[in-house]
C-alpha positions in Angstrom: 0.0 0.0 0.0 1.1 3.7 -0.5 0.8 4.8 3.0 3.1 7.5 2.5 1.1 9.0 -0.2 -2.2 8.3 2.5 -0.3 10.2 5.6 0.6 12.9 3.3 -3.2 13.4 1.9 -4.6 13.1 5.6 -2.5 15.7 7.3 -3.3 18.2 4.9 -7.3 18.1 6.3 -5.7 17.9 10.1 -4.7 20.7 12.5 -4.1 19.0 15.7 -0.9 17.3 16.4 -3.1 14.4 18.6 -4.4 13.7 16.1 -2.3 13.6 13.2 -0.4 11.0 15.4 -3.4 8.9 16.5 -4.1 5.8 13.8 -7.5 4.9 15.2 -8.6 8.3 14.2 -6.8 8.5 11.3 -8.1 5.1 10.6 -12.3 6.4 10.5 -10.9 9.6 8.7 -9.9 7.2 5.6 -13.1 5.0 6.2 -15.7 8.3 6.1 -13.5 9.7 2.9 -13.5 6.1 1.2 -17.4 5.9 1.9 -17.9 9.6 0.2 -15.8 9.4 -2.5 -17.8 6.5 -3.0 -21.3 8.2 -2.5 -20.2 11.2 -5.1 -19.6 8.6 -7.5 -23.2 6.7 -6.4 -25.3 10.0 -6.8 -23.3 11.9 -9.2 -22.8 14.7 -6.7 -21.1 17.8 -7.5 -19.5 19.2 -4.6 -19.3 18.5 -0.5 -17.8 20.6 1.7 -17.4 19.0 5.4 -15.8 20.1 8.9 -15.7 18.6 12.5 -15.1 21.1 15.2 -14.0 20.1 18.4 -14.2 22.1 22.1 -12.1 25.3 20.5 -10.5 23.1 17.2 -11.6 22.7 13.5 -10.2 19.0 14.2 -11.2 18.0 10.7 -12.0 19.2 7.4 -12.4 18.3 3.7 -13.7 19.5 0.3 -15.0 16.0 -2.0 -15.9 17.1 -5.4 -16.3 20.4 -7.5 -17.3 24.2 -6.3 -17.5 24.7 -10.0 -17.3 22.0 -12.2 -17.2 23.8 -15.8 -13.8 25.3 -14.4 -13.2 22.3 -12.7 -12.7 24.5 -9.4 -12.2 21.5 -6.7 -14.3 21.8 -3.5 -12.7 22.9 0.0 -13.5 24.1 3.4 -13.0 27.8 2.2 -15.7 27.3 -0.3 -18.6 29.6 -0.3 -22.1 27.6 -0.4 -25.6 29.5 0.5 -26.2 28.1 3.8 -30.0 28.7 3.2 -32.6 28.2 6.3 -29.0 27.8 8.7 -29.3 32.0 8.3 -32.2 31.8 10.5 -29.7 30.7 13.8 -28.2 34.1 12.7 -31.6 36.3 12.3 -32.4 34.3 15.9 -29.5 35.5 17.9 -30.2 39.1 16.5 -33.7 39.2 18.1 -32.6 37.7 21.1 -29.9 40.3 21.2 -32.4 43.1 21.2 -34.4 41.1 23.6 -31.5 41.4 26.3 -30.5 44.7 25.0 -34.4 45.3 26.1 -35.5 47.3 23.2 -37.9 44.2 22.6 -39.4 42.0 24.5 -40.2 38.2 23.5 -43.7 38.7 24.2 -44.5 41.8 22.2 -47.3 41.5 19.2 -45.3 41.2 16.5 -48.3 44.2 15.0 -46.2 46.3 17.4 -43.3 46.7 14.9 -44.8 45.5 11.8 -48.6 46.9 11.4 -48.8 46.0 8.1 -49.6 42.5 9.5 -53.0 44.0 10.1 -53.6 43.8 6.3 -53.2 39.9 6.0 -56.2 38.1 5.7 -57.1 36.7 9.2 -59.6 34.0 8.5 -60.9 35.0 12.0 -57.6 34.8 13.8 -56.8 37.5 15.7 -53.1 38.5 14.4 -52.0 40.4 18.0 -51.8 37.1 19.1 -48.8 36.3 17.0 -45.8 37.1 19.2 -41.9 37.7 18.4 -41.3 34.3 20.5 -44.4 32.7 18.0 -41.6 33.5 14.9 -38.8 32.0 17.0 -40.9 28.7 17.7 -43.0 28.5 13.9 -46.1 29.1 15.6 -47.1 31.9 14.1 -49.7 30.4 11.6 -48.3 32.6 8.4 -48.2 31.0 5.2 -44.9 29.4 4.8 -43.4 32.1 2.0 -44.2 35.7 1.3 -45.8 35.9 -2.0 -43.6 35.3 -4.6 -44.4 34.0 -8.1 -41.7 31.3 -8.7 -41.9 32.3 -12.5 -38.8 31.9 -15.1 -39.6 35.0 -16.2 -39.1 36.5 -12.7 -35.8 35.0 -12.1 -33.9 38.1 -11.2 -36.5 39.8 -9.9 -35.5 40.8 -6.3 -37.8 41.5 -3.5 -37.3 44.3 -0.6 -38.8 43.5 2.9 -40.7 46.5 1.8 -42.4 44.7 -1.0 -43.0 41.4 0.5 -45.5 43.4 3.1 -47.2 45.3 0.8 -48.3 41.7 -0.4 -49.7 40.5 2.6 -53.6 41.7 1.7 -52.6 38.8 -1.1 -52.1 36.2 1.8 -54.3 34.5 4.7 -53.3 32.8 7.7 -53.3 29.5 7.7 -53.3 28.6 11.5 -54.3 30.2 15.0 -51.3 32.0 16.4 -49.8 29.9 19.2 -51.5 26.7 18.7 -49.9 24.9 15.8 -46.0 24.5 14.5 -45.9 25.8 10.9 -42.3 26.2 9.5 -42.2 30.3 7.9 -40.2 31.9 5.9 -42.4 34.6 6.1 -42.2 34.7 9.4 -38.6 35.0 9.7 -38.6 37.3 6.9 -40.9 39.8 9.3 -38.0 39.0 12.0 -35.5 41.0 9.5 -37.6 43.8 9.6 -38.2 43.7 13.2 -34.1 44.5 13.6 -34.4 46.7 11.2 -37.0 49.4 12.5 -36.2 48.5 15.9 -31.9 49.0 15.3 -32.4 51.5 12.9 -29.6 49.6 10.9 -30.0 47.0 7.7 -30.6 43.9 8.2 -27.5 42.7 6.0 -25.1 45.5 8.4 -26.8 44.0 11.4 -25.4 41.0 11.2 -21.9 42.0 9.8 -22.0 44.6 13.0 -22.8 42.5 15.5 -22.0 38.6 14.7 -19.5 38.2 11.6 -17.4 40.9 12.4 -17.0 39.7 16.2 -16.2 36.1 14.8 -14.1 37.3 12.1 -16.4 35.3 9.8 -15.0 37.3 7.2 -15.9 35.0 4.3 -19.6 35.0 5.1 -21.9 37.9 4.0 -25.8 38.3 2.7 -25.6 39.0 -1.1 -28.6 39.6 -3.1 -27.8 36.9 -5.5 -26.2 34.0 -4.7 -22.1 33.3 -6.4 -21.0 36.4 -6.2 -18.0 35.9 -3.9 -15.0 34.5 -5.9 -15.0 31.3 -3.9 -18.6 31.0 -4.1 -19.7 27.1 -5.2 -22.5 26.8 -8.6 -25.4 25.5 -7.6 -26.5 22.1 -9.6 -29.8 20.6 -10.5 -31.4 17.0 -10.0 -29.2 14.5 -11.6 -31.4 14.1 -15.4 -30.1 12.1 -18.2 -27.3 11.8 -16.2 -26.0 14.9 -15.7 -26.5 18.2 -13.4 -26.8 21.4 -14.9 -25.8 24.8 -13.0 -29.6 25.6 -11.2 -30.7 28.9 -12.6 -33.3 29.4 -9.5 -30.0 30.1 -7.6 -30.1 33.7 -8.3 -33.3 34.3 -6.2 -32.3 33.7 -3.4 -34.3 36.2 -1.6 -36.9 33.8 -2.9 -37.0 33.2 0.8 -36.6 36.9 2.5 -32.7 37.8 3.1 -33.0 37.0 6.8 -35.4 33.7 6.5 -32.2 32.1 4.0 -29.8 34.3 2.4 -26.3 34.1 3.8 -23.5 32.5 2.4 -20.4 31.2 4.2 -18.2 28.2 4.5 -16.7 25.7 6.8 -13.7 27.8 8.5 -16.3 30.4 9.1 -19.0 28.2 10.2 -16.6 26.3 12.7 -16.1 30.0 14.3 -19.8 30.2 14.4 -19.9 26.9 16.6 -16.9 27.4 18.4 -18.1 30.4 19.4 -21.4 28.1 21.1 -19.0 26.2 23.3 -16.9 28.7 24.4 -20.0 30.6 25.6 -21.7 27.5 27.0 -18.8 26.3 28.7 -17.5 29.4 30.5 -20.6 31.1 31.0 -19.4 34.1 29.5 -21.2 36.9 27.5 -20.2 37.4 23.8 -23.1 39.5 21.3 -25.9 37.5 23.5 -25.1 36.0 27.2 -24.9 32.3 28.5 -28.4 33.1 29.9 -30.0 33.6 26.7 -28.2 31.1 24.5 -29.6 28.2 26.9 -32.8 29.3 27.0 -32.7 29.5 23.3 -31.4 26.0 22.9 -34.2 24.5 25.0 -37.3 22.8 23.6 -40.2 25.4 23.9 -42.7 23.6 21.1 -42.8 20.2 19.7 -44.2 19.8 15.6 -47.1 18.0 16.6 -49.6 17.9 14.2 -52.7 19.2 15.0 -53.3 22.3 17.5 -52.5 22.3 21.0 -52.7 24.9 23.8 -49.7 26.7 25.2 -50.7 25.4 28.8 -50.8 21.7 27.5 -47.6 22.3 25.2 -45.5 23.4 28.2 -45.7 19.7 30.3 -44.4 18.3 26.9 -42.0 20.5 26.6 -40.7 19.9 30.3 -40.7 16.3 29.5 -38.8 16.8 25.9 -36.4 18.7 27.4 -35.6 16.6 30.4 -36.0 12.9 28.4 -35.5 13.6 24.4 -34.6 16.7 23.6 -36.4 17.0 20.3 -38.5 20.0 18.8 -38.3 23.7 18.7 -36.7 26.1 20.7 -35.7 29.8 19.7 -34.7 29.7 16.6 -32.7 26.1 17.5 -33.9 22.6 16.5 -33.5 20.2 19.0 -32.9 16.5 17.8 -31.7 14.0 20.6 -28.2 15.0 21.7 -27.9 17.8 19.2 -28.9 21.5 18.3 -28.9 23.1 15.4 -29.8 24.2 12.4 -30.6 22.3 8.5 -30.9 24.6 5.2 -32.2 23.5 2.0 -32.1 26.2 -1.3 -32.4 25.1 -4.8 -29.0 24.1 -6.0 -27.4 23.9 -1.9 -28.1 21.8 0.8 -26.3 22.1 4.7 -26.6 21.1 7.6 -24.7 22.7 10.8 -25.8 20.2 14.5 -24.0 20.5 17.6 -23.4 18.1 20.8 -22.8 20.5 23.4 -22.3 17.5 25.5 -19.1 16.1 23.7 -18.4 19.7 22.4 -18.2 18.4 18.8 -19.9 20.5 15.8 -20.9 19.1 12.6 -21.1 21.3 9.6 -21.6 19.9 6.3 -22.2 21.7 3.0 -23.2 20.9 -0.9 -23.6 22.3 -3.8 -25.6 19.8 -5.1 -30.0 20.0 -5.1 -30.5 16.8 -3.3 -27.3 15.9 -1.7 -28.4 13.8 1.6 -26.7 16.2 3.9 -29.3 16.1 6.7 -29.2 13.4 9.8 -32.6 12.2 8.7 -31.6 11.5 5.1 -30.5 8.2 3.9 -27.1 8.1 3.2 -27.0 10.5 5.6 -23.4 12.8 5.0 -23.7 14.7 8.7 -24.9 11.3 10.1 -21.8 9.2 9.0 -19.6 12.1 9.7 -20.5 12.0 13.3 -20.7 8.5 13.7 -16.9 7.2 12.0 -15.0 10.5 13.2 -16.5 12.6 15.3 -17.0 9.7 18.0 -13.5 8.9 16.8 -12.1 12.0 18.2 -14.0 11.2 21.4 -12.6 7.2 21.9 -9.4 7.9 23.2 -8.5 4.2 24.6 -8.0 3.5 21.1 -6.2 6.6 20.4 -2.4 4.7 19.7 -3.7 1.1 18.8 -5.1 -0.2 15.5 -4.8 -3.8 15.2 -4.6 -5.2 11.5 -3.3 -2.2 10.2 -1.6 -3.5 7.7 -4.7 -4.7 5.7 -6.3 -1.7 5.9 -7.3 -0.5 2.5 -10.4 -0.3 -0.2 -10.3 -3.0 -2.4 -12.0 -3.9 -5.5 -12.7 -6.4 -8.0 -11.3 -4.3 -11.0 -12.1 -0.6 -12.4 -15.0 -1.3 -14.8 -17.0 -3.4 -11.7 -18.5 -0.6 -9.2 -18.2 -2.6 -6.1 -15.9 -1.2 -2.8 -15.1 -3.0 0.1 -13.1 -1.6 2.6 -11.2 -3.7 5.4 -10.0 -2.2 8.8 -10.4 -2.8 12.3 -13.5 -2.8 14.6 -13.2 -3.4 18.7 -9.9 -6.0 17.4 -11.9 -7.8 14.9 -10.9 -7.3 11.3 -13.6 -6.6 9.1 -15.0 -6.0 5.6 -17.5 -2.8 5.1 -19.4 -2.5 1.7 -18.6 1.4 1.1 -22.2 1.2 -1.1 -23.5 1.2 2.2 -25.7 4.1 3.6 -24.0 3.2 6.9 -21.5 1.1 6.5 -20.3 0.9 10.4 -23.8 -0.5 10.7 -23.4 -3.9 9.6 -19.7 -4.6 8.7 -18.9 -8.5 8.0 -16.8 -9.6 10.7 -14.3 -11.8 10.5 -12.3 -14.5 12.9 -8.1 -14.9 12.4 -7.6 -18.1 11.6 -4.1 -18.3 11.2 -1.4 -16.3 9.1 -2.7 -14.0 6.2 -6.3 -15.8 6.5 -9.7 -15.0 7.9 -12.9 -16.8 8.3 -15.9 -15.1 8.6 -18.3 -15.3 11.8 -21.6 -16.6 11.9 -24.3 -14.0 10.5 -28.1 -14.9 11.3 -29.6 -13.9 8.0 -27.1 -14.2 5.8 -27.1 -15.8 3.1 -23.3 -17.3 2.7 -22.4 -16.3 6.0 -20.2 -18.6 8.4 -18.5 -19.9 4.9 -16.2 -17.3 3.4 -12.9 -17.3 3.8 -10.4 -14.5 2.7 -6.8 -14.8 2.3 -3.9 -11.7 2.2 -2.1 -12.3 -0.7 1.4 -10.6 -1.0 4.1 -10.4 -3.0 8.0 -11.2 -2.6 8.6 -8.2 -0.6 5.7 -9.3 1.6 3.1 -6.7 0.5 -0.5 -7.1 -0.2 -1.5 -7.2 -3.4 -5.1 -9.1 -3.4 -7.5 -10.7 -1.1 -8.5 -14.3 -2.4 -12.1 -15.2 -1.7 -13.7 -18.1 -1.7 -14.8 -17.6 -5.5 -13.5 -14.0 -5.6 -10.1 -12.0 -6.2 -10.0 -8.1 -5.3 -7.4 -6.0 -5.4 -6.1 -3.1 -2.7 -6.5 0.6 -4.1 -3.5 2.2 -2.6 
């Protein structure tokens, strides 16, 4: 195998000296960048941008693919993507910021800043009822979107706040304030106005002011098309015919409202974004909103059910979710399990940025591609595997300087026409085979029993067809390295 040419290729995504010298760690890094190269190739995706921060470290970072694939401009972690409905952690922390600054409170009618709210149709609702904490928890009852006509012809057509609430005689709510969760980009589109008229500043200068500035989140701004930064990533299409083309709907990207999805940024940036999270939740401290406010945003305060509850019912759940599983809404944050956070979805970009403030481990994952499964819920999940392989990796320090059966570790495969990848490494001392096909492939790896020398047999498997039969032997060569694994009816050959 050409380790040197491995050791050289992982450093170069590694800042920490632990880790460059710890081969269990290393070890997942090559399993989770075997398994996407082979999920690029799978979906045809165009470009993935990932990063793993740890306590106050980017521990981990990589680009797979293309920001820009007519000028075959490769992927990295300064690569600009629109982050999409991950602006609205950003548009959250400004309220809240006013909220403590008390110029307003979370409890104020939201007709208190915006009265033009009074010309939605109410289908009897009564709209003072919807509150600035209502557009933190989607519980307002607005339509989803402002009113937009998602026309060809009105491609580049952009919309001011201004115009968005002119259109609101055009709209009706759809729910009773307070009673039902009902994800809005309107909503959060009415938030950017709220810090305008109450700041007296832009929206867009709000946030440089207060949050990228303090960061040094340089890369990140809120354009009014998206890919206008030089490192900015194309947007791509649904895979048709078996290609993607650059997404033309990419260049409304106030589609959505600037403040509901409109910011672009990238991994380095982002990871400042989330270390900034741990550093505040572990010292206490206050940085643009206190430790106060930043746990009481991260708590559950509504959970999607689907149908319409009372506040007074909602807040036993709540008490429950927050002290058992941790999943729903809170200010601005989605709670799911053991992380917080934030998913965005445009046309052409997909990311996902979650957090386990437990563990103190951030995962930020970003794509240029329309329907790349970014999000922990997807199949083939990217943040999902990312997590699982190396970011509990980084947490399993017994293992931290012991990998037995290093030296099979590799992908092999049958030969370059045949799209089948197996990879073999190392698993609690057992060696074992993972299909890199797999949607989680540390799921269900085939396990396998030493059996003496270079050969393995594999270990019973209830359900498997073959299983408890196969045996694999290490071939290697006259200067004793691997060249093939010989399988029962089977040769494959190692990839490095």
């Amino acid at each position: 195998m050409k380790k040197s040419f491995i050791l050289v290729f992982l450093i170069a995504n590694l800042l920490s000296n632990d880790i460059i010298n710890n081969p269990y760690l290393a070890s997942r890094i090559r399993i989770f960048e075997e398994w996407m190269n082979t999920q690029m190739d799978y979906l045809s995706l165009n470009g993935v941008s990932v990063g793993i921060v740890h306590k106050q470290e980017l521990v981990y970072y990589k680009g797979f693919g293309n920001a820009n694939e007519e000028k075959e401009i490769l992927a990295d972690e300064h690569t600009v993507y629109g982050i999409a409905s991950i602006t609205k952690l950003f548009t959250s922390i400004a309220l809240m910021k006013l909220v403590e600054e008390g110029a307003i409170k979370l409890n104020d009618p939201v007709t208190k800043y915006i009265p033009e709210l009074y010309n939605i149709q109410s289908n009897g609702h009564n709209v003072d009822k919807i509150k600035i904490r209502s557009i933190l928890t989607h519980t307002t009852g607005l339509p989803r979107n402002f009113n937009y006509m998602w026309d060809i012809n009105n491609i580049q057509e952009t919309i001011t706040n201004t115009e968005s609430l002119q259109r609101l005689s055009e709209q009706s709510m759809i729910y009773k304030p307070n009673r039902t969760y009902k994800y809005s980009n309107l909503a959060m589109t009415i938030a950017g106005e709220i810090i305008e008229r109450v700041s007296g500043i832009k929206y867009e200068d709000y946030i440089e002011n207060n949050i990228f500035k303090p960061l040094e989140m340089s890369d990140s701004n809120i354009p009014i098309t998206l890919g206008n930064n030089i490192y900015s990533a194309i947007g791509y299409g649904q895979l048709i015919d078996g290609k993607r083309n650059k997404h033309k709907w990419t260049e409304m990207s106030r589609g959505w409202g600037a403040s509901a999805g409109a910011i672009e940024s990238n991994i380095v940036d982002l990871s400042r974004f989330v270390k900034w999270h741990f550093n505040i939740l572990k010292e206490k401290g206050d940085s643009i909103i206190s430790y106060k406010t930043l746990k009481k945003m991260q708590k559950v305060h509504w959970i999607p059910i689907p149908f319409s509850i009372h506040p007074l019912i909602m807040s036993p759940l709540t008490l429950l979710s927050n002290t058992f599983y941790k999943v729903g809404f809170g200010l601005g944050y989605l709670n799911l399990y053991n992380f917080v956070g934030h998913n965005g979805s445009l046309i052409g970009f997909g990311s996902e940025l979650i957090m386990d403030n437990n563990n103190q481990i951030g995962i930020i994952v970003l794509s240029n591609t329309d329907d790349a499964p970014v999000n922990y819920w997807n199949d083939r999940s990217i943040s999902k595997n990312l997590y699982q392989i190396v970011g509990k990796a980084i947490l399993k320090s017994e293992d931290k300087y012991h990998l037995k059966w290093a030296e099979y570790e590799n992908t092999y495969y049958f030969n370059e026409d045949l799209y089948y990848n197996n990879y073999v490494t190392s698993i609690n001392d057992k060696l074992v085979m993972i299909d890199l096909e797999d949607p989680f492939p540390l799921k269900n790896p085939t396990i396998f029993k030493h059996i003496g020398d270079d050969a393995f047999k594999e270990t019973w498997n209830f359900g498997n067809e073959i299983g408890g039969e196969t045996v694999i032997q290490f071939e290697r060569d006259n200067n004793n390295k691997i060249i093939s694994i010989l399988g029962t009816n089977y040769r494959m050959f190692p990839k490095y």
